[in-house]
C-alpha positions as CSV (number, residue, x, y, z in Angstrom):
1,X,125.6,38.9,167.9
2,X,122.3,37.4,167.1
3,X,121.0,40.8,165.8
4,X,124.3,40.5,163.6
5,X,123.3,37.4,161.9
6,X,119.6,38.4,161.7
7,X,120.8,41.3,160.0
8,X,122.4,39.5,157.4
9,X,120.6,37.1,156.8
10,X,117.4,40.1,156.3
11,X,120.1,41.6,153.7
12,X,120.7,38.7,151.3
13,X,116.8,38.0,151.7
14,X,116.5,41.1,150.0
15,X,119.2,42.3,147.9
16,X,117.1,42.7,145.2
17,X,115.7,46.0,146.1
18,X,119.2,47.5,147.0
19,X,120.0,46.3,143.4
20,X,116.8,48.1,141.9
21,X,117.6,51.4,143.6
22,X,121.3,51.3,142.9
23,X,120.2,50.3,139.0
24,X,117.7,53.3,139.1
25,X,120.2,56.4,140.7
26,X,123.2,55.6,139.0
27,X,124.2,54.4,135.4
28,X,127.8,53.2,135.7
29,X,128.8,49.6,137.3
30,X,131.1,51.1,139.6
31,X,128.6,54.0,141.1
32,X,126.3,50.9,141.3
33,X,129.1,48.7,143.2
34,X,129.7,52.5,145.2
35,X,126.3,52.8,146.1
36,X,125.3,49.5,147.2
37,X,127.8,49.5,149.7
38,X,126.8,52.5,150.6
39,X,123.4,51.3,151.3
40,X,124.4,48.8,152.6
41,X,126.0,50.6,155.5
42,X,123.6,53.3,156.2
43,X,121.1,50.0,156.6
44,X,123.6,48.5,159.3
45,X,124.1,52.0,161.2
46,X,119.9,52.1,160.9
47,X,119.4,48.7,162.1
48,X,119.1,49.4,165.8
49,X,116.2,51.5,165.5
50,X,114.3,49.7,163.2
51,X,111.0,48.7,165.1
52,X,109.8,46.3,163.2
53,X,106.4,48.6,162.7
54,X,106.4,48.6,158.8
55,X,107.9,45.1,156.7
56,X,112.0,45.0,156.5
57,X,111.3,45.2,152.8
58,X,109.4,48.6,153.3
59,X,112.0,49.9,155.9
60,X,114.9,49.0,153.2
61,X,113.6,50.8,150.8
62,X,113.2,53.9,152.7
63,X,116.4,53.5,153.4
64,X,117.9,53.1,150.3
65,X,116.1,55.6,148.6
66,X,117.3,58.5,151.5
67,X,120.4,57.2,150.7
68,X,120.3,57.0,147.4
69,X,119.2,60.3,146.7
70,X,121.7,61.5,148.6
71,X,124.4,59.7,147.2
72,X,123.4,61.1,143.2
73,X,123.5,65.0,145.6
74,X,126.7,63.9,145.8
75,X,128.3,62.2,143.1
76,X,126.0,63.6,139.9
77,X,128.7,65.3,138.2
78,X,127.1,65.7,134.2
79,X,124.2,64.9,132.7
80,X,124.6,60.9,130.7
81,X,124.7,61.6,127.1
82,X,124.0,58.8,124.9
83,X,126.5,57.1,122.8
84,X,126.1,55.3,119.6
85,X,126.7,52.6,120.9
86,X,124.0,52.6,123.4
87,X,121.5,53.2,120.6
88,X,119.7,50.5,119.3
89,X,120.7,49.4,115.6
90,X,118.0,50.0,113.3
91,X,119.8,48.7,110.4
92,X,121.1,45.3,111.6
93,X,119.8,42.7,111.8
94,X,119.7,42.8,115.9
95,X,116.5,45.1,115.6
96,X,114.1,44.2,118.5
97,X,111.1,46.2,119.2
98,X,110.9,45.4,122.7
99,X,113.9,46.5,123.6
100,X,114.3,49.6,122.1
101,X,110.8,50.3,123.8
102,X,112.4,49.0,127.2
103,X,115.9,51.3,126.4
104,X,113.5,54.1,125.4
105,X,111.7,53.9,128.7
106,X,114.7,53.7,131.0
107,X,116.2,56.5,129.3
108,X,112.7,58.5,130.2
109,X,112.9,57.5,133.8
110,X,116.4,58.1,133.9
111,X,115.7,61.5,132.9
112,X,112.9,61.7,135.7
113,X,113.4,63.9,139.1
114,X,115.5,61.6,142.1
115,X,111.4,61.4,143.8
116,X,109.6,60.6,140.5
117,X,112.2,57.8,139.8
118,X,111.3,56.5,143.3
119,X,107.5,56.6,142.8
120,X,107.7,54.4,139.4
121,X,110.1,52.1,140.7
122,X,107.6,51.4,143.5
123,X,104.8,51.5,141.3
124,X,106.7,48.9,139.1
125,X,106.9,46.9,142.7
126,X,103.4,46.9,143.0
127,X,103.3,48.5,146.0
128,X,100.5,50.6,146.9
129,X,99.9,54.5,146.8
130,X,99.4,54.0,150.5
131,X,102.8,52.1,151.0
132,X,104.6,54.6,148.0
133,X,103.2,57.9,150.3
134,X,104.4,56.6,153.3
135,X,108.5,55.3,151.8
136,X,108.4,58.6,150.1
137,X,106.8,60.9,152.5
138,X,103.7,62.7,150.3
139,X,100.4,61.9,150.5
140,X,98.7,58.9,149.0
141,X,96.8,61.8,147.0
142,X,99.7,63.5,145.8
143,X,101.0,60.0,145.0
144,X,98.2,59.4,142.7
145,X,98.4,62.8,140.9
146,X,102.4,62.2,140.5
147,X,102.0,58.8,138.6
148,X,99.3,59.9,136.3
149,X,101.2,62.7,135.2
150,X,104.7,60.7,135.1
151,X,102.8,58.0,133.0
152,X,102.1,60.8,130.8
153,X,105.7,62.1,130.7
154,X,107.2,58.9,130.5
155,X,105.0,58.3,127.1
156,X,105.6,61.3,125.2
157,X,109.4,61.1,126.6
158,X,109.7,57.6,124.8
159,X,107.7,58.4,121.8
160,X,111.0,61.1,121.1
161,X,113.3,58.5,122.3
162,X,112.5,56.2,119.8
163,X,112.1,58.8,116.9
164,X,115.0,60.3,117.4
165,X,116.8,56.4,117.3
């Protein structure tokens, strides 16, 4: 019962990066509300063997990544295609820079593969290539290599975002 409560109480400590992954993998609020939950339970069904080696935070993630990526296996059924709804409006008078560079860049790393989205969202977390190579499984090298050439694909991706809005 104890480990129940401690379990719980790890959870709500750190919702946030269930939250981030569910944002990253999967664009409607349901398949958000689907996939936490989902998380949620693989992290309860995981719990007993978590050692207590690496931080919670670290082991959630790994956790919610693996699950993650397997959910989107699962559920991707088409590729999102942008509404005009969803494109910023140029004309009005709601224009905002910022965000249509923000929108531009989550389209781009929406577009990424389910491990590059993974790698920027840690990046974003500040964790290091070290921590990123072990929660994804690559080497800290490899890790390295991958972000300098997403950074690059993620710029020229939302230098066509934003002229084609």
């Amino acid at each position: 019962m104890a480990a129940d409560k401690e379990f719980i109480r790890l959870l709500k400590e750190h919702q946030k990066i269930i939250y981030k992954v569910c944002n990253l993998y999967m664009q409607s609020h349901a398949d958000r509300e689907d996939l936490f939950q989902e998380i949620t339970l693989q992290a309860w069904k995981a719990y007993g063997n978590f050692r207590g080696d690496s931080k919670f935070s670290t082991w959630l993630y790994r956790v919610a990544l693996n699950t993650a990526i397997t959910f989107f296996r699962k559920e991707k059924k088409t590729t999102h295609i942008y509404t005009t709804d969803e494109l910023p409006d140029i004309a009005g008078s709601g224009y905002d820079p910022i965000e249509d560079q923000t929108k531009a860049m989550y389209a781009a790393i929406g577009d990424l593969s389910k491990v590059d989205k993974a790698i920027v969202m840690l990046y974003l977390e500040d964790y290091s290539y070290s921590e990123i190579s072990d929660l994804v499984g690559i080497t800290a090298n490899n890790v390295a290599v991958k972000m300098n050439r997403i950074k690059i694909k993620l710029k020229e991706e939302t230098k066509k975002y934003l002229a084609t809005a």
